[in-house]
N, C-alpha and C positions, 0 to 999 in steps of 0.2 A: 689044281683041283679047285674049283669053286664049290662051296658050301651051299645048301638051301637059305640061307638066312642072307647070304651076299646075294644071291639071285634075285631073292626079294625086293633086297635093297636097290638094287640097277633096275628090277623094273618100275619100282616107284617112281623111282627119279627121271626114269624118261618118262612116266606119266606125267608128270608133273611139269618134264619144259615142252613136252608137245601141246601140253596145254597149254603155256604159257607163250610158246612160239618156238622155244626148244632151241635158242641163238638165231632164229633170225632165217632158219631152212622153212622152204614154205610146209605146210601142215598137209597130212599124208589125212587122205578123205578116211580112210577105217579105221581111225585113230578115235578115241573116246574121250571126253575130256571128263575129268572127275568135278563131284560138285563141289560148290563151296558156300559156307559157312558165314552169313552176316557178322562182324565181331561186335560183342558187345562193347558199353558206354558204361558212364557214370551216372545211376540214378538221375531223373529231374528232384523240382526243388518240391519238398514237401506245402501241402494247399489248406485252408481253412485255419489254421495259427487262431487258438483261443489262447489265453492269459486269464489264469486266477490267484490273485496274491493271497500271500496265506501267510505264518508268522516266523521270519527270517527267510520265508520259500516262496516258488512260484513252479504252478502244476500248469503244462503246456500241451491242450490237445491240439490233437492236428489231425487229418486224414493224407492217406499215403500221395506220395506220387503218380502222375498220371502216368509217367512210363518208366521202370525199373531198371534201364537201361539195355535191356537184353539178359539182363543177369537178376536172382531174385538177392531181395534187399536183404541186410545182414545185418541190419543194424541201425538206431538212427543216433546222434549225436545232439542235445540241446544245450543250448550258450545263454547267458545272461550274464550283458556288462554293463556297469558303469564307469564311463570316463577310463584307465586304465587297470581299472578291476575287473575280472571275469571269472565265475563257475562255472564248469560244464558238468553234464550227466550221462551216462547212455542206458539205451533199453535197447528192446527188441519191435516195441509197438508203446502206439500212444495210449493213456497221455503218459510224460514225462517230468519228472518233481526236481528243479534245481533246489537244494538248501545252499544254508551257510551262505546269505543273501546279508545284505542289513538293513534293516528295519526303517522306514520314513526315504528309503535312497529309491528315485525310478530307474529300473533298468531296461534295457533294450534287449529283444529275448530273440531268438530265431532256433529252428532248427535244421539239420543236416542228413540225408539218405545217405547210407553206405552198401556197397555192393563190393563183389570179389575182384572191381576194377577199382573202384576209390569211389569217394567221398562226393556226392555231386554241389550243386549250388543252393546255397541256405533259403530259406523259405521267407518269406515277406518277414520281417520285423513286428513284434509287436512292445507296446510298452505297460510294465506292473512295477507297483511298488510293494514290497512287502511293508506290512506294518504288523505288529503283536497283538494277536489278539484276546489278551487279558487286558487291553487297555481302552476293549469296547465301549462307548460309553455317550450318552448326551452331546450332540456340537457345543462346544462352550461361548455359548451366544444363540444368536438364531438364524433362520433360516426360511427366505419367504420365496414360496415357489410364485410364479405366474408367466402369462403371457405364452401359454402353450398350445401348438399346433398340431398336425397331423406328423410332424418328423422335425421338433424342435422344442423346448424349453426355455427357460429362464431361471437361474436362481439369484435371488440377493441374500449374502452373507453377511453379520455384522457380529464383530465380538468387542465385546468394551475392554479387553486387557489382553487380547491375545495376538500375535504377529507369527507369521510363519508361511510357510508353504503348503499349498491346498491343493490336493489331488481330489477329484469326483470318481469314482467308480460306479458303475451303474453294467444294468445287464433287462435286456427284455426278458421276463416272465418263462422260464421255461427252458432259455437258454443255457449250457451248462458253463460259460467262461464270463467275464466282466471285460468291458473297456473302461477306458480312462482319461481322464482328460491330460493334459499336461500342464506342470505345475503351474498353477495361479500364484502370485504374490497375495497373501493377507496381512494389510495392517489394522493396529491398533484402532480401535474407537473409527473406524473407516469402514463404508462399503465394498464390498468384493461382488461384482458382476460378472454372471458364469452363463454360459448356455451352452446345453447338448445340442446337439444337432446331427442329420444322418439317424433318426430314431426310427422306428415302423409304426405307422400311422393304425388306430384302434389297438393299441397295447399297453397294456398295465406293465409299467418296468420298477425294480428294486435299486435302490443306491444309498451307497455311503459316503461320507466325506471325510478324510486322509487330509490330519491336519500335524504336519511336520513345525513343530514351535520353536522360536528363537531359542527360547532354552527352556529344559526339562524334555519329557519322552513325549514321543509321538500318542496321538491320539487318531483312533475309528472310531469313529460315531457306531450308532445302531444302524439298522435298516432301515430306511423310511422306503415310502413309494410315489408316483405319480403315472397316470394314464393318458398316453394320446388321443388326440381327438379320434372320436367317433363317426362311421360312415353313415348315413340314412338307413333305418334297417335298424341299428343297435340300441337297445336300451340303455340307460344311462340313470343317475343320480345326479344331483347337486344339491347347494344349500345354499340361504338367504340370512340374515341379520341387518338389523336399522338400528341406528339412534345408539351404539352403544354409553354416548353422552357422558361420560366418566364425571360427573361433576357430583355435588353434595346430594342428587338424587338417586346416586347410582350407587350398587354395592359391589365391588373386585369380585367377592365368594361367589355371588349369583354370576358374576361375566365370566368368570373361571371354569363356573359347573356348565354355563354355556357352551362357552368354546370345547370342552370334551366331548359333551353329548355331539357335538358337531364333526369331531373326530369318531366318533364312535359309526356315524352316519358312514364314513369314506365314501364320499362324494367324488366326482369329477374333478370339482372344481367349487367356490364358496366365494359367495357375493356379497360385499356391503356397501350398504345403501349409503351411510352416508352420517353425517354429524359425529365423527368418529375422531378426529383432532379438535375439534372445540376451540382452535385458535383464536376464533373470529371473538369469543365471548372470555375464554381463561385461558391464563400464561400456563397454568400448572393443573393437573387434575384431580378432582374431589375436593373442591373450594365452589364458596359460594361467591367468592372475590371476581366482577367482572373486571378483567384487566387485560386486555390485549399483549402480547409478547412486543418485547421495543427493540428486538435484535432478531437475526437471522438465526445466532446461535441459540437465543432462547429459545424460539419456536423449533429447531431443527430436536429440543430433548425433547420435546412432546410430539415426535413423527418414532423419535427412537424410542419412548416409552411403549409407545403402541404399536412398536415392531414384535416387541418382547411378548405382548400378550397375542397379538398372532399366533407368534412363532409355536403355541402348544397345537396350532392346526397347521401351519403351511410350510411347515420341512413335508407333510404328503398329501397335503390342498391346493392346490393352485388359489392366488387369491384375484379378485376381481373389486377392483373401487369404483363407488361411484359419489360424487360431490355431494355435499350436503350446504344447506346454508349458515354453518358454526365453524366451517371446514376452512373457509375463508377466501376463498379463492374468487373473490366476487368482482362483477364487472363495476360497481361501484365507488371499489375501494383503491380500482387503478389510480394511479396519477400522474403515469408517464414516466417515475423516477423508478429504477431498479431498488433504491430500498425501500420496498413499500410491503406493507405484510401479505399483500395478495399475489405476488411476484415470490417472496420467501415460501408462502404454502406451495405454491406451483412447482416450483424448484424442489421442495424437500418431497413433494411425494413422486416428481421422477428421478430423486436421487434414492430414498431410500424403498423404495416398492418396482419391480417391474412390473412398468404397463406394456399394454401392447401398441405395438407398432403398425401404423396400416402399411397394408401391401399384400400379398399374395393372399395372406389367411384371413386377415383382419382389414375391414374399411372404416373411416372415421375421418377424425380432424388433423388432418396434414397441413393447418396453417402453423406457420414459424413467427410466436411474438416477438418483436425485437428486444422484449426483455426478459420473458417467462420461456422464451424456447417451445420447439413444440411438446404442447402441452397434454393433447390426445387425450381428453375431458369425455367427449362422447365418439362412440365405435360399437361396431357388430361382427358377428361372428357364427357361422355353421356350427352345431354340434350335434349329431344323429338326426334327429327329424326336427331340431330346434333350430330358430334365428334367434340369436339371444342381441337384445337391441339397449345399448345405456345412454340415456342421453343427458346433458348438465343445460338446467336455466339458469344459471350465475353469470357464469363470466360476459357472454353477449345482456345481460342486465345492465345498463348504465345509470341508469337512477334509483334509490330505493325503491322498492312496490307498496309499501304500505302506505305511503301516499294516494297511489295509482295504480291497481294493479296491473292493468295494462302494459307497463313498467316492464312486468315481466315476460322474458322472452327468450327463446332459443336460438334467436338469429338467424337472418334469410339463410345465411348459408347451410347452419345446420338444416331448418327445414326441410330446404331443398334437399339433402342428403338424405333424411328421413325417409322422402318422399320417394326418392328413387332406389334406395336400397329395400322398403318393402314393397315398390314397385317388380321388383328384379328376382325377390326372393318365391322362391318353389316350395320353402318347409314346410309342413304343417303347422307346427307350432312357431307360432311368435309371440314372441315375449318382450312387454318392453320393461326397466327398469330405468326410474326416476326416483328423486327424493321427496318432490312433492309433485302434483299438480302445478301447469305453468298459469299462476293466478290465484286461484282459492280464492278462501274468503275469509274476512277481516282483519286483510293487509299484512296478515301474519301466513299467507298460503294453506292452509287447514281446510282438512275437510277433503270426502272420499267422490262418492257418484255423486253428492249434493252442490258439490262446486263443480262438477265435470264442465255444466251448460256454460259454464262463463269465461271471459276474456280470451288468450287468444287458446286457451285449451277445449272451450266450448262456440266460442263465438257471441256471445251475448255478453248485454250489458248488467250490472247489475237487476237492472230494472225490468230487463227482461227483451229488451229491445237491441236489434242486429247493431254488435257495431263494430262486425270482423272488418268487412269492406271499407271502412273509416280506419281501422286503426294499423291493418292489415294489407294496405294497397298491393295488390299483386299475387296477395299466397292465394294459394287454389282454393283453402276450405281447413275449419279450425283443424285441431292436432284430434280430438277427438273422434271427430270427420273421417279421417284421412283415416285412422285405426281402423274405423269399422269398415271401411271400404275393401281395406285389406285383411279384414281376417283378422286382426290381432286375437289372440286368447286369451292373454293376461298384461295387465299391468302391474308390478309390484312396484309399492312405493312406503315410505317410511313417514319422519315427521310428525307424526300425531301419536308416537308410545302407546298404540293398545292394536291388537289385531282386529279387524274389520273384514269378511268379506261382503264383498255386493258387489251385484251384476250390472251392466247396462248394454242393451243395445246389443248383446249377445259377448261383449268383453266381463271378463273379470275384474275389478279391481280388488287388491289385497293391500289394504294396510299390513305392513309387519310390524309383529312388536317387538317392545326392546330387549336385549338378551341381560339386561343387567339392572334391572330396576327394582329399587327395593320395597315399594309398593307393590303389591299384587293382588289389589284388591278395588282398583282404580279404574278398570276398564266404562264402568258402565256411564263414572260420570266424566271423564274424557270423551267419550262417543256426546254426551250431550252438550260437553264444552264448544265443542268442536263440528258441531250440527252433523253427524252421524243419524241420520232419523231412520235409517235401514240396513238390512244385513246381518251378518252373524257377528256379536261383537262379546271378545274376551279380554282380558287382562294380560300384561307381561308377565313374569320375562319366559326368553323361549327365543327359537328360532324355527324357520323354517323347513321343511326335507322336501325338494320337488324330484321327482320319480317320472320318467317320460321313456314310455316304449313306443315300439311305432304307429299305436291306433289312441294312445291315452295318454293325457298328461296331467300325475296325480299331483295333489298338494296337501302335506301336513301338518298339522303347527304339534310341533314336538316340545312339550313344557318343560323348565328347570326348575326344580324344589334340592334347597337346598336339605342336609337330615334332618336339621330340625326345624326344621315347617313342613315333615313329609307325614303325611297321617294314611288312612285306609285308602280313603278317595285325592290323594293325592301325593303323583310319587315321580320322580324325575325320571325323565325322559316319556313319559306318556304322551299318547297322542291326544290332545284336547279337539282338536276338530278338522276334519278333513274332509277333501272336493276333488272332482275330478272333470275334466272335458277332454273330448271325445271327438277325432276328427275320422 
């Protein structure tokens, strides 16, 4: 007797090999074959892997896998090792929080899809370090941002007593995880050169620095920020200072209240003009001792003193230098020997400051001195509807100017550079920034639109008579010439301590004044010192605020009073007088 349930059974089974070929008997046409069933896999690997350390943790978003394997996910698994350490976590959906991490250690993080077949393949790697965050706090040293592009940066680190390991963490505006760099070595009393890179061009990003120390506990800085370069279209900030001149004329408190108000600004990016190491005239700052540095090491504490007061703006300023003539870096003071003070200034400002580099973002001076290195003194660069143009009349200088000003000069080659870079350029705004005029007058460079006519800046002799063609064989036509032909808008230039503006010829020129000077009541007879016979002319100190959208490019002279010199009609951070032009 066969049962119904064995019935069943025998005809499965011969469904099952007539389907299959039923041993190898050829297949009977009214036979049916049953369908079949794709079998599932092992999840793929989970996509998008963020990392954000947090204190002894790290929280791992991710989004799911592209294909589930046929099967739905059940689970995901996330790992975080170092070296032969490892925690795992699981959930059911991101993000996911490994603890019981250790603090100042980078780990290597992944995570894993499970499904009712197994465990598929780990998702790209990322790396976090957890650090404590009760131990947030100031970098202990400083921190000078520059030399930044549409999808890169630069930082220089320097701490006078700390060694250790430096992690960058940083994150675009909006983003919810951080990356990281991987660990830097920091020494002692030494520079630490860092760059991001791989950033999204026009983005304001957040970053801290993760500083694991030889001994005692780790340190997280606070937050700072820095923002990528700008497309055409975008509006923008920056800021300006000249002459901060630290010497027996200067006051710290007034240069202090400066540089906040400048942070207060959060510009782009902050430019100084220049006379801001004082090498050329003092070993040490606020003396009235002229005495030249006699060593490399001397002069390198007065590049690192002037890191220190930076550093209250450019952990989230990018900074921008430009030469001045106290700064030292003069073409008259070469002498062919690498220990020569003009060679040590060169050296200590691209050791302790990033400059920028030409190439892709930035063009400039790509010559390699056989003793100063490339030096990259003068360079330009895009920023929203801006060309922002620095150029140095020092070092091609070979003989004093106050003999002759004549003397003074920018060198065929820079020239030609000038000439073809605002040949080239499409911005609206151009801007050039110098420390004085190339010549001025009374051998000391001084003086705004009044000296413009003369030497190789104007083309005229003192006396009033041509003598570019004489002294000039070959250039096309003075610097001032060649501005107006292209459009410049503004020239900012330093050197004479009081603000100035006046016009010519359709350019701006702006004296800046100085952010640290403890006269503030000096303006009027500096402008006569100094043959100022027009224009809008104030006192220091103070700094600049330039504001550029894409039909205007505003400019304000933003004043510092320190409390007690601050009364009704005068109160820090005000605007004492402001312009605009208009393309």
């Amino acid at each position: 007797m066969i049962f119904p349930s064995m019935r069943l059974a025998a005809f499965a089974t011969c469904v099952l090999l007539v389907s299959c070929g039923g041993g190898g008997g050829s297949s009977n046409a009214n036979s049916v074959a049953a369908p079949s069933s794709p079998s599932a896999t092992t999840p793929g690997a989970p996509t998008s892997l963020t990392a954000t350390a947090a204190d002894a943790a790290v929280t791992l978003s991710f989004s799911a896998p592209a294909s589930d394997g046929g099967a739905s996910i059940s689970g995901y698994t996330a790992t975080c090792t170092a070296g032969t350490a490892s925690r795992t976590t699981t959930g059911t959906a991101s993000p996911l929080t490994v603890t019981g991490l250790s603090n100042g250690t980078q780990y290597s993080c992944s995570v894993v899809a499970t499904n009712r077949i197994g465990s598929g393949s780990p998702s790209s790697a990322v790396a976090a370090t957890p650090i404590s965050a009760s131990s947030s706090a100031e970098f202990p040293g400083n921190i000078v941002l520059g030399a930044p592009t549409a999808d890169s940066i630069r930082l220089k680190l320097y701490s006078a007593d700390q060694s250790g390991s430096v992690i960058v963490s940083y994150r675009a505006e909006g983003d919810a995880g951080d990356k990281q760099t991987t660990p830097i070595t920091l020494n002692r009393a030494a520079v630490l050169d860092a760059e991001l890179s791989g950033l999204k061009a026009g983005t304001s990003y957040r970053y801290r620095v993760l500083l694991k120390p030889t001994t005692g506990n780790e340190i997280q800085s606070r937050e700072y920020r820095f923002q990528t370069a700008r497309a055409p279209g975008s509006s923008f900030t920056f800021t300006i200072q000249a002459d901060s001149h630290l010497d027996e004329n200067s006051d710290l408190d007034i240069y202090k209240r400066t540089l906040t108000n400048v942070l207060t600004d959060q510009g782009d990016f902050h430019v100084d003009l220049g006379d801001t190491f004082m090498t050329e005239k003092h070993a040490e700052p606020f003396t009235a001792v002229v005495a030249q540095p006699t060593s490399k090491a001397t002069l390198d504490t007065r590049y690192i003193y002037e890191r220190a007061n930076f550093g209250a703006v450019t952990h989230s300023v990018p900074l921008f230098l430009v030469n001045g003539n106290h700064d030292a870096e003069l073409g008259w003071l070469v002498d062919g020997s690498t220990q020569n003070i003009a060679i040590w200034a060169s050296k200590a400002r691209l050791e302790y400051f990033p400059i920028p580099q030409p190439g892709k973002f930035y063009s400039g001076d790509s010559f390699v001195d056989p003793n100063a290195g490339n030096r990259v003194a003068w360079y330009a660069w895009n920023w929203g509807d801006a060309q922002i143009i620095v150029l140095d009349p020092f070092w091609n200088t070979k003989q004093r100017a106050n003999s002759d000003p004549w003397n003074f000069t920018l060198g065929e080659k820079q020239y030609q550079w000038l000439t073809e870079t605002l040949a080239a350029s499409t911005a609206k705004f151009k801007i050039v920034f110098i420390h004085n005029l190339v010549g001025g007058l009374d051998g000391a460079m001084r003086g705004g639109v009044e000296a413009a006519p003369f030497y190789e800046w104007g083309g005229k002799n003192l006396d009033g008579t041509n003598g570019f063609a004489t002294r000039r064989p070959g250039w096309a036509q003075p610097i001032h010439d060649l501005l107006v032909k292209y459009k410049v808008a503004a020239v900012f230039h330093g050197h004479d301590h009081l603000y100035a503006k006046q016009d010519l010829d359709g350019i701006v020129y702006q004296t800046v004044p100085q952010p640290s000077a403890r006269n503030f009541n000096n303006g009027a007879q500096l402008a006569k010192d100094y043959h100022y016979d027009s224009g809008t002319i104030f006192s220091s100190s103070g700094h600049m605020r330039i504001t550029i959208t894409p039909t205007t490019m505003t400019a304000r002279y933003v004043r510092s009073w320190l409390p007690k010199d601050e009364t009704a009609a005068r109160k820090n951070g005000q605007i004492e007088h402001e312009w605009s032009v208009t393309r």
